[in-house]
ROMIDO-921269 format. One record per residue (C-alpha): chain; x, y, z. Coordinates in steps of 0.02 Angstrom, whole numbers. Layout:
# residues N
+---+--------+--------+--------+
! c !   east !  north !     up !
+---+--------+--------+--------+
! A !      X !      Y !      Z !
...
+---+--------+--------+--------+
END
This chain:
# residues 270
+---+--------+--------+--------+
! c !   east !  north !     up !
+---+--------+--------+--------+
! A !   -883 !   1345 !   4004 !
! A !   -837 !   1421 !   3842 !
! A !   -951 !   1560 !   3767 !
! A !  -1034 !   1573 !   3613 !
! A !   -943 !   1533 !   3449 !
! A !   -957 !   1701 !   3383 !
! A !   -866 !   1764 !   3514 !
! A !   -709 !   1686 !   3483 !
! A !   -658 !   1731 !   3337 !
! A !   -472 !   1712 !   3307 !
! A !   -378 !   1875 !   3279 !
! A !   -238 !   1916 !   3135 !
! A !    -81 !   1891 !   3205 !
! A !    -12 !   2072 !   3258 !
! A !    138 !   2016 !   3146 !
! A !     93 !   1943 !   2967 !
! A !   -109 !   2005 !   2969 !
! A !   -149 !   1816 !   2956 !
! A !   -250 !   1736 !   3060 !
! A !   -164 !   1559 !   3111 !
! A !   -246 !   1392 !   3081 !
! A !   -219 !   1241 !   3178 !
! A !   -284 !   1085 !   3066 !
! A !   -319 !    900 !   3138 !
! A !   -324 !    772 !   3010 !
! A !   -390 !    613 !   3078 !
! A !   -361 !    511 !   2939 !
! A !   -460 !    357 !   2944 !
! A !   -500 !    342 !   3118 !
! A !   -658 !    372 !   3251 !
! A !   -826 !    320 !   3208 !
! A !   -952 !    451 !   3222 !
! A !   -989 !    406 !   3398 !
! A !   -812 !    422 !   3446 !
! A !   -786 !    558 !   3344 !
! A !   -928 !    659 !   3479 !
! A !   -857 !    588 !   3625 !
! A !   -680 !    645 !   3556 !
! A !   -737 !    842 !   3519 !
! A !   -853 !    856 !   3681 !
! A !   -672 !    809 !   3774 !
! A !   -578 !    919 !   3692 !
! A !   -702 !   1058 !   3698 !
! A !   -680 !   1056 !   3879 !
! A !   -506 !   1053 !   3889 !
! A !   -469 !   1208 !   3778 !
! A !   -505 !   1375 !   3845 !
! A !   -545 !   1545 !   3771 !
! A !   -397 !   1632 !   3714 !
! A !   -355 !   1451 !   3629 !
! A !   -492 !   1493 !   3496 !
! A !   -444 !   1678 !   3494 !
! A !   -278 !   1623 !   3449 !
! A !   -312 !   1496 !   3292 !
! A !   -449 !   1456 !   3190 !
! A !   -449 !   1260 !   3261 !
! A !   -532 !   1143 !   3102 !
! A !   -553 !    948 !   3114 !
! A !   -545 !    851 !   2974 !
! A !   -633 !    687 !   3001 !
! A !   -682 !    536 !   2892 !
! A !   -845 !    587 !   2781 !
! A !   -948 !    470 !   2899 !
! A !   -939 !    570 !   3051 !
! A !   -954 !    750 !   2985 !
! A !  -1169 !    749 !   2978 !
! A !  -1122 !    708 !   3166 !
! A !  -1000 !    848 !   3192 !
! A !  -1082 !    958 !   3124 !
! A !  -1248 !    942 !   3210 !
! A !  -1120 !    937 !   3369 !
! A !  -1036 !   1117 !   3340 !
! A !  -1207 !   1199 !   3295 !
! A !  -1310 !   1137 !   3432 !
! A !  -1168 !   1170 !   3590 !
! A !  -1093 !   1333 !   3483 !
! A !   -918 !   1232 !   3495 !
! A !   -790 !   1366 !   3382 !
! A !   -731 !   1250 !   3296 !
! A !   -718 !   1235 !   3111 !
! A !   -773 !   1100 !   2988 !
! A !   -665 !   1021 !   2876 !
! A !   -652 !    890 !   2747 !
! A !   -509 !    759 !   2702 !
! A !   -537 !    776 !   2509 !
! A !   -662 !    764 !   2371 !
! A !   -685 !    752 !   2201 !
! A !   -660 !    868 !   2086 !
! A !   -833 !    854 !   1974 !
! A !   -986 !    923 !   2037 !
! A !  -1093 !    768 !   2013 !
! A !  -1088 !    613 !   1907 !
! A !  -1072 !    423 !   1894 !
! A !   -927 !    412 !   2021 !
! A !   -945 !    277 !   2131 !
! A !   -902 !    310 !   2307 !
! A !   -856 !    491 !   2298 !
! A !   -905 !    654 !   2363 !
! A !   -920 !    809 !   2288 !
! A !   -872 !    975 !   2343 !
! A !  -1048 !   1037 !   2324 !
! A !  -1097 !    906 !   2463 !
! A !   -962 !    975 !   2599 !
! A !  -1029 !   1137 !   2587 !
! A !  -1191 !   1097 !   2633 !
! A !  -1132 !   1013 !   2800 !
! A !  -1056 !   1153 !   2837 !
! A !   -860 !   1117 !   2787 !
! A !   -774 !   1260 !   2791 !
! A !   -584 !   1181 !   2727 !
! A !   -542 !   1039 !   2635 !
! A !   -385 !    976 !   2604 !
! A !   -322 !    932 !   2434 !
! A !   -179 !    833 !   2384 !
! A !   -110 !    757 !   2536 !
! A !     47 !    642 !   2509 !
! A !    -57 !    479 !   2535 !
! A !   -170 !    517 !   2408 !
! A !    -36 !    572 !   2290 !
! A !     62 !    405 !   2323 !
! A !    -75 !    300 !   2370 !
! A !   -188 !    342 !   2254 !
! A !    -96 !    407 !   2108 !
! A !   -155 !    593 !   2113 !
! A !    -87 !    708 !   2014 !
! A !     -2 !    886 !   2013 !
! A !   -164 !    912 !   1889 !
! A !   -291 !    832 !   1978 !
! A !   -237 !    908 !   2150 !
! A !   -275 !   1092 !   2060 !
! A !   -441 !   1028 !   1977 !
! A !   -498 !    996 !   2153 !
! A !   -442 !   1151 !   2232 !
! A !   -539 !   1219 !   2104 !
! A !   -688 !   1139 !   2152 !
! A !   -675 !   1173 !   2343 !
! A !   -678 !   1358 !   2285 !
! A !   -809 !   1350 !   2180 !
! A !   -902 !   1296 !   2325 !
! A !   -880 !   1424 !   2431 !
! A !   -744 !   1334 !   2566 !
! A !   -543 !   1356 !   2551 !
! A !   -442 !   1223 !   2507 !
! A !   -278 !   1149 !   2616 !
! A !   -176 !   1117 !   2471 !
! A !    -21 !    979 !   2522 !
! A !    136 !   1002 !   2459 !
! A !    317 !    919 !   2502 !
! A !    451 !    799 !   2447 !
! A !    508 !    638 !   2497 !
! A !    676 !    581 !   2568 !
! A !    759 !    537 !   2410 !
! A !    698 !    695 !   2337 !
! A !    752 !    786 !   2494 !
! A !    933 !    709 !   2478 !
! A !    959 !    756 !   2293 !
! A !    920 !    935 !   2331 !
! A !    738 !    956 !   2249 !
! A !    660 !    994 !   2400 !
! A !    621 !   1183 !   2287 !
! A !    602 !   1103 !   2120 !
! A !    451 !    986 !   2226 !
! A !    364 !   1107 !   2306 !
! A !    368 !   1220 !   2135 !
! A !    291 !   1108 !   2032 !
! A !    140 !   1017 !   2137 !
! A !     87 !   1215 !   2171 !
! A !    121 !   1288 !   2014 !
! A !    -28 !   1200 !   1934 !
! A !   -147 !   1238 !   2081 !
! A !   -100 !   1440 !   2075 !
! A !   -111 !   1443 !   1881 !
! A !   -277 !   1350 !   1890 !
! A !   -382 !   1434 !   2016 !
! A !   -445 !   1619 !   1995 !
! A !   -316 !   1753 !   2022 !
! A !   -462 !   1827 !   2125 !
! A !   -462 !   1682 !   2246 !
! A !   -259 !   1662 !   2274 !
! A !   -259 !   1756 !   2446 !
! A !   -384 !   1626 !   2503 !
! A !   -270 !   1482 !   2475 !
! A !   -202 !   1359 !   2617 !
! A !    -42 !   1290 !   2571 !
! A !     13 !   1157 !   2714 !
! A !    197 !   1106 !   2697 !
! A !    226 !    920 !   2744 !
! A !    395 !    836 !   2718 !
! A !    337 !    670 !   2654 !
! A !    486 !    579 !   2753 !
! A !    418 !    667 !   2917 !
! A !    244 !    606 !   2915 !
! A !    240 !    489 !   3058 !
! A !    401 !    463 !   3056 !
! A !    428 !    540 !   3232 !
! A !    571 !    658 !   3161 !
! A !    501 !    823 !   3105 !
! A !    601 !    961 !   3003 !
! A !    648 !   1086 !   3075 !
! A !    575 !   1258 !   3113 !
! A !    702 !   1323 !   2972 !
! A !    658 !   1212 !   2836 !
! A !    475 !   1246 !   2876 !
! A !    514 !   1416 !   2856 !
! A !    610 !   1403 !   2682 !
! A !    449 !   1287 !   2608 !
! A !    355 !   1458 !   2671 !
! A !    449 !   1558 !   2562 !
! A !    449 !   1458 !   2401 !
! A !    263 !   1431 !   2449 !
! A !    243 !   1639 !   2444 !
! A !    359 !   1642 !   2277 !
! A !    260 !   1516 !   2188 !
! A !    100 !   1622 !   2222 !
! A !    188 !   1792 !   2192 !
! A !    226 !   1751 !   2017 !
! A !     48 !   1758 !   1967 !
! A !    -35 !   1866 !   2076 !
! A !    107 !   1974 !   2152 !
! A !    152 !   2028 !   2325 !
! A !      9 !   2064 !   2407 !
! A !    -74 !   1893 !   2360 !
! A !     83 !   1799 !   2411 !
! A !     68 !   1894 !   2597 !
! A !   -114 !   1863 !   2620 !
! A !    -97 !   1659 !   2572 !
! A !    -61 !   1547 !   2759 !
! A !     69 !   1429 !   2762 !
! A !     53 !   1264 !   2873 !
! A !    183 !   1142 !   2921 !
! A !    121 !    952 !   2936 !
! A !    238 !    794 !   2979 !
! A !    254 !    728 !   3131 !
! A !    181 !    887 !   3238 !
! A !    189 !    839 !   3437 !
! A !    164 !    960 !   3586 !
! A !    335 !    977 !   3606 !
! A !    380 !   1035 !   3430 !
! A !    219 !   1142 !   3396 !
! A !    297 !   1296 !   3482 !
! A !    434 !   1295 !   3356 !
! A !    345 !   1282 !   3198 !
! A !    225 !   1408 !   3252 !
! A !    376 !   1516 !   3294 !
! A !    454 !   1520 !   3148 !
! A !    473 !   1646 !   3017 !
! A !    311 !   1625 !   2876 !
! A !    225 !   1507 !   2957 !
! A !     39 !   1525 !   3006 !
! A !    -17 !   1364 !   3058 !
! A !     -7 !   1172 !   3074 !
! A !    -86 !    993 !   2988 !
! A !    -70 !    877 !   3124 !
! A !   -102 !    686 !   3095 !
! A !    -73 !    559 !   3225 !
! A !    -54 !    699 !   3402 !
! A !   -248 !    745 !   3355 !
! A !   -340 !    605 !   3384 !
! A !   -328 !    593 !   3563 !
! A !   -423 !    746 !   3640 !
! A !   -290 !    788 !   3799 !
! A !   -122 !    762 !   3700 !
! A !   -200 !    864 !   3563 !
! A !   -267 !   1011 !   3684 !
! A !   -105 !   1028 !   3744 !
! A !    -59 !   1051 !   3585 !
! A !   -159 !   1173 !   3555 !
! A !   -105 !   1261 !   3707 !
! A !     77 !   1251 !   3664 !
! A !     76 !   1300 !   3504 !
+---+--------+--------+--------+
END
């Protein structure tokens, strides 16, 4: 049985000082009741050092995270809280939304912001991405900010210019103060569940444009403390890799989460 929560805190990793974290975005999928059944499994499955190793956050659909969250209190589970988005206002006539305000009173502790379905599906933009990151500050929880191109972008050689200008408005729009605290996650839009990930170089080379984006506001030492994840098409056999390679500090894995023993062994992989 695994001990108490705050025993298993995750420690910096003895090369970059940043402590890794391991994301699962669920998307739209598990009720609330599978959504328990799912975290009591894979509770079980992971052991000790797993949770020293990563912060571990689950992102679920707004409807199960009252659930979750009673869930990690009650059983002390280590894992963290997080949300799939929100919007960027703290309150208002905005039908079927949810603030950041309201995630941090369940007990979120990461949201993510701009992910590539919500940029295509949903039309959000480069602006609206960074008004939300804004918020998720403002309320006391760190923002996963989502950045990548697409294959046709990829293939014309932009794969820089992208990444530059989706972050770019989120680093000149939140506080300098709160730069080190950002979560950029890297995700190739032509990857995502495409079964062909990047590879642990290009993963790398997003890192660094990620850390030269930041550095040009708030220097060096902001640009070493912000974490780096790579997201698109994440599987037990890649996660090694990505975690391997040079600048990165975590992973935002989609479709290899939702089923508790594939994604333990994920876990244990990575």
């Amino acid at each position: 049985m695994i001990g108490r929560a705050q025993e298993l805190i995750p420690a910096p990793s003895p090369v970059t000082g940043r402590v890794r974290l391991i994301s699962a975005n669920w998307k739209m999928n598990h009720n609330h009741l599978e959504a328990i059944a799912a975290m009591e499994k894979l509770y079980h499955l992971l052991r000790p050092e797993q949770f020293r190793y990563a912060e571990l956050s689950i992102h679920p659909p707004f409807v199960d995270l009252r659930s979750l969250q009673l869930l990690f209190e009650s059983d002390r589970m280590p894992f963290v809280l997080g949300a799939q988005n929100c919007h960027q206002e703290v309150s208002g006539a905005y039908t079927g939304e949810v603030s950041a305000p309201m995630l941090s009173k369940l007990g979120v502790g990461y949201v993510i912001v701009g992910h590539s379905e919500r940029r295509r599906l949903f039309g959000e933009s480069a602006e609206l991405v960074a008004q939300k990151a804004v918020a998720v500050l403002a309320a006391g929880m760190v923002p996963i900010v989502c950045v990548g191109e697409t294959l046709e972008e990829r293939e014309a050689g932009a794969t820089a210019a992208v990444i530059e200008a989706q972050l770019e408005c989120v680093v000149a729009a939140v506080p300098l103060e709160a730069l080190p605290k950002l979560v950029v996650a890297y995700e190739p839009v032509w990857a995502i569940g495409s079964g062909q990930a990047a590879s642990p170089a290009d993963a790398s080379e997003a890192a660094a444009i990620v850390r030269g984006v930041v550095a040009k506001r708030g220097g060096e030492e902001a640009s070493s403390k912000v974490r780096v994840q790579y997201g698109g098409s994440v599987s037990a056999g890649n996660a090694g890799m990505f975690m391997a390679a040079g600048g990165v500090d975590g992973l935002l894995v989609g479709t290899a989460s939702l089923e508790p023993e594939g994604y333990a062994q994920l876990v244990r992989d990575a």
